[in-house]
C-alpha positions, 0 to 999 in steps of 0.5 A, spaced: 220 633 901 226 637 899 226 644 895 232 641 891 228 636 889 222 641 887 226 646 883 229 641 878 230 642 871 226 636 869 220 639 873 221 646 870 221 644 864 215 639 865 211 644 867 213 648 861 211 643 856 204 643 859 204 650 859 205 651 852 201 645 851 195 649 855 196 654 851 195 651 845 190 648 846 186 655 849 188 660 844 183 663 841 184 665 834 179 670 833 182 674 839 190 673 838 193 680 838 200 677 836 203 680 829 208 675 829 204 669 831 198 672 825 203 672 820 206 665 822 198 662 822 198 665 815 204 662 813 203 655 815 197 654 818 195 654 826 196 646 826 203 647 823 205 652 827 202 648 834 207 643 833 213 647 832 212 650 838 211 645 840 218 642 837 222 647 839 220 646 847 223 640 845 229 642 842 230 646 849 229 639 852 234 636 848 239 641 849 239 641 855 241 634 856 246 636 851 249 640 854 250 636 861 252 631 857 257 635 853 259 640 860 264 638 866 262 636 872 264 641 875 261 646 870 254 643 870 252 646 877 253 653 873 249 651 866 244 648 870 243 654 874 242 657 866 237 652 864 233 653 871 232 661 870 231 660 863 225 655 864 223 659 870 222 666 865 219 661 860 213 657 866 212 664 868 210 667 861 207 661 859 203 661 865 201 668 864 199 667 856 195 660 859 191 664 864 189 671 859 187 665 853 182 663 859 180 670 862 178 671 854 175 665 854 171 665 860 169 674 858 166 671 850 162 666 855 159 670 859 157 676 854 
């Protein structure tokens, strides 16, 4: 398999999606230290606050197929290099976030 292939967009940002799907689905509400997300829940309630994290995952998708469109194509190597650190920063957060929801998850459990 080629690297190339591996370390596109789509597969970055497919792996952001579920991270941030997982990380939904594996807060806890009863250890979120956040004040912003807190504030937010209080505001608009979880469920509502899950879809526009949700919605704003997929507005970077939709800006990233913008911006191809939009980009010449010899712009488009440097813009997607962009993209692909920016969603490489983004997997890296959601990965850390998804696995201390499940470390507190996992240590309510055992105690």
């Amino acid at each position: 398999m080629n690297w190339l292939q591996l370390s596109s967009i789509k597969v970055w940002f497919t792996t952001l999606f579920l991270l941030n799907a997982l990380d939904i689905a594996t807060t806890s509400p009863l250890y979120e230290a956040n004040p912003v997300t807190l504030y937010i829940w209080g505001q608009i309630g979880i469920f509502l606050s899950a879809w526009v994290k949700i919605g704003l995952v997929l507005l970077f998708g939709a800006l990233c197929v913008a911006a191809k469109k939009v980009v010449a194509p010899h712009e488009w190597k440097f813009t997607s290099q962009v993209f692909k650190a920016m969603l490489i920063v983004l997997v890296a957060y959601y990965a850390f976030v998804v696995i201390m929801n499940i470390v507190v998850i996992l240590s309510t459990m055992g105690g």
